[in-house]
C-alpha positions in Angstrom: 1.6 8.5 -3.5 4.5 10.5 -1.4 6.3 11.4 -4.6 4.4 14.6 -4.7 5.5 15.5 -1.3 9.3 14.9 -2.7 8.4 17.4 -5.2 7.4 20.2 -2.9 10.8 19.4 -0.8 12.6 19.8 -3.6 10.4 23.2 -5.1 10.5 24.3 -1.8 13.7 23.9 -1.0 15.2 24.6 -4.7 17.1 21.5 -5.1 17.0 18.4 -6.5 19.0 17.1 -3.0 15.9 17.7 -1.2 13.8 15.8 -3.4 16.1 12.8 -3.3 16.1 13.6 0.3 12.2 13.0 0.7 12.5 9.9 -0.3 14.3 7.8 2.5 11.6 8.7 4.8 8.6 7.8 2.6 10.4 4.3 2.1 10.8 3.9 5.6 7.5 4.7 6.7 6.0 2.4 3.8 8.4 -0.7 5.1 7.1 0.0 8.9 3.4 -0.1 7.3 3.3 -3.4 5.6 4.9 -4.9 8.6 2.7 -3.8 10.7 -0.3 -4.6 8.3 1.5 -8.5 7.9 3.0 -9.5 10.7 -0.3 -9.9 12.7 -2.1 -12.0 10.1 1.5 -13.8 9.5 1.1 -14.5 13.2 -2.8 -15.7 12.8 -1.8 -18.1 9.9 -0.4 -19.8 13.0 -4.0 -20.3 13.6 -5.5 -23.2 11.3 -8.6 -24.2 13.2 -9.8 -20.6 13.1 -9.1 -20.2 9.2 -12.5 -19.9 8.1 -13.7 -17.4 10.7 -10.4 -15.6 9.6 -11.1 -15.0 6.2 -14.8 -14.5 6.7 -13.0 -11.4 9.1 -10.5 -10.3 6.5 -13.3 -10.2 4.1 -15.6 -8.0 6.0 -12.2 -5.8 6.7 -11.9 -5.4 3.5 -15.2 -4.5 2.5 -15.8 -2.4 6.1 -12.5 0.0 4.7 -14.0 0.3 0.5 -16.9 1.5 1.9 -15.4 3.9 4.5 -13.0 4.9 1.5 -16.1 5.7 -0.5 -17.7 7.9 2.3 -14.8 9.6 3.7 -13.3 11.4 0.5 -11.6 14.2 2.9 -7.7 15.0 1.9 -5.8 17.2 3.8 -4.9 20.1 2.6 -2.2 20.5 4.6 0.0 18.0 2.7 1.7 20.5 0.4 5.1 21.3 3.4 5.6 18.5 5.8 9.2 18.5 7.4 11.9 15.8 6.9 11.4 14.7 10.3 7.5 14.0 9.5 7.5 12.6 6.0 8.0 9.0 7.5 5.5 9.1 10.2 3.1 10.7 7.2 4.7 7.5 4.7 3.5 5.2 7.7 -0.5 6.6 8.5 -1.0 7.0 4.7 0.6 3.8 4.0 -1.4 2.2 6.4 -4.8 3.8 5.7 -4.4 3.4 1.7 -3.6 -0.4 2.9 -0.1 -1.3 2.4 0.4 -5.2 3.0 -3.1 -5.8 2.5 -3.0 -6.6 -0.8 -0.6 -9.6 -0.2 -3.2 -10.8 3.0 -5.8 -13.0 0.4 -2.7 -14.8 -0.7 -1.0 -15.4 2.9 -4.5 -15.9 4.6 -5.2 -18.5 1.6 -8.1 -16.4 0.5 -6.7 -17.3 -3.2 -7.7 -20.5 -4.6 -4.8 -22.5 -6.1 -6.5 -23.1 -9.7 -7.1 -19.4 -9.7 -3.4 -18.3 -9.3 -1.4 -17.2 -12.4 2.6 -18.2 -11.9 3.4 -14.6 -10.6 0.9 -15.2 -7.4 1.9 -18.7 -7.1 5.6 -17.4 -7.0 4.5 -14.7 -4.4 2.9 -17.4 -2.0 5.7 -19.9 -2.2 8.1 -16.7 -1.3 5.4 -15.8 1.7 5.2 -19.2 3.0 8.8 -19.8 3.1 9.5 -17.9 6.2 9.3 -14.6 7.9 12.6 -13.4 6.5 11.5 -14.2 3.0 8.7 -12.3 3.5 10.4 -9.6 4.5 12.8 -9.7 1.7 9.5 -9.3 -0.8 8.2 -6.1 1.1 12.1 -4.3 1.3 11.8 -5.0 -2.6 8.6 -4.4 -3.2 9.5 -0.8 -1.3 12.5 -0.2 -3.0 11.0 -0.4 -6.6 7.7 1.0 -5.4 9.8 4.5 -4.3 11.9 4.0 -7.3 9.1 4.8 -9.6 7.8 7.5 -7.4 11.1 9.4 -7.1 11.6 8.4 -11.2 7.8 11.1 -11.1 8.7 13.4 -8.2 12.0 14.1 -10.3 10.2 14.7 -13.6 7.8 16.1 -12.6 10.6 18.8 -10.0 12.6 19.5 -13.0 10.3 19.2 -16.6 7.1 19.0 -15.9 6.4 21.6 -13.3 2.9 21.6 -10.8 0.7 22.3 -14.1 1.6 19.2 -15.2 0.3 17.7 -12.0 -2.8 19.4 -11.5 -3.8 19.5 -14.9 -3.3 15.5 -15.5 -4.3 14.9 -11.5 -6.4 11.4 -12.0 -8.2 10.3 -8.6 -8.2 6.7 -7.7 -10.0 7.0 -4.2 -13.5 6.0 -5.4 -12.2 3.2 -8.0 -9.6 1.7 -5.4 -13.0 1.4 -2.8 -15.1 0.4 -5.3 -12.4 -2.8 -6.2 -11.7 -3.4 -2.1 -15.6 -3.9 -2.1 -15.9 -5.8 -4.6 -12.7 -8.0 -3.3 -14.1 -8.3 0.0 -17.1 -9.4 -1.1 -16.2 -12.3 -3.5 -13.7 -13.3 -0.8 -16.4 -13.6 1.6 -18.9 -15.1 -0.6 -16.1 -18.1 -1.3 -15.3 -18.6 2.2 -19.1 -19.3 3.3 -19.4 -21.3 0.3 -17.1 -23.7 2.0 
């Protein structure tokens, strides 16, 4: 979601340089928050004996943050100028509250059930499990191709499309993204005291 930001560098500072300029510290500050989202629950893994009580946690987590996501609907409207030298501590905090990483913690925690993965998950969980390095080979791509897309919009939208476009087409996925975190959480957590 920083690609609007990387417009209004770019509007506001009448080049497309800017925009392109936007984007470094939005991929940085997305890398720093999946790692800092994984690499506790990559340490926890560690953790066998407590595995249960561990997913019964990340379940709750899950659930605990869809509902606060449904509560708190509050954006800041102070997002449309933030400076180069805050766009990747803003990248980080909204990376982190939106929950980068967590989507990958069902399949590293072992939330997923192996019948229940298609080849694409099964691939992704093979590539976690390898090793920490692997793992961080999968978030520096997933990064890369996730700002790729974003700059591909902040560019179109910069030079053709123009803030109309934007607020005109604006779809919010706040309360649908909570509502699926819920839902998530809950069937996660309903599995794991099934066991």
């Amino acid at each position: 979601m920083g690609w609007p930001l990387a417009v209004s560098a770019g509007l506001m500072e009448r080049t497309t340089r800017a925009l392109g300029a936007a984007l470094v510290p939005l991929t940085a500050g997305h890398l720093l928050a999946m790692l800092l989202v994984l690499l506790p629950f990559a340490l926890l893994v560690t953790l066998v004996e407590w595995q249960r009580q561990i997913q019964i946690g990340a379940s709750l987590l899950v659930i605990g943050f869809g509902i606060f996501r449904l509560v708190d609907r509050r954006h800041p409207r102070g997002l449309a100028r933030i400076r180069p030298t805050q766009l990747g501590l803003w990248s980080f905090a909204v990376a982190i509250a939106h929950g980068a990483g967590l989507m990958l913690v069902p399949i590293y925690l072992g939330l997923c059930r192996e019948a229940d993965l298609d080849k694409g998950h099964e691939a992704a969980l093979s590539l976690i499990n390898a090793n920490l390095g692997m793992a961080g080979l999968v978030a520096v791509v997933h990064a890369i191709a996730m700002i790729a897309a974003g700059g591909c919009l902040a560019w179109l939208v910069y030079r053709y499309l123009g803030l109309k476009f934007v607020s005109r087409s604006w779809f919010n996925l706040d309360t649908s993204w909570a509502i699926s975190l819920i839902l998530v959480g809950a069937i996660a957590l309903v599995l794991s005291l099934a066991e």
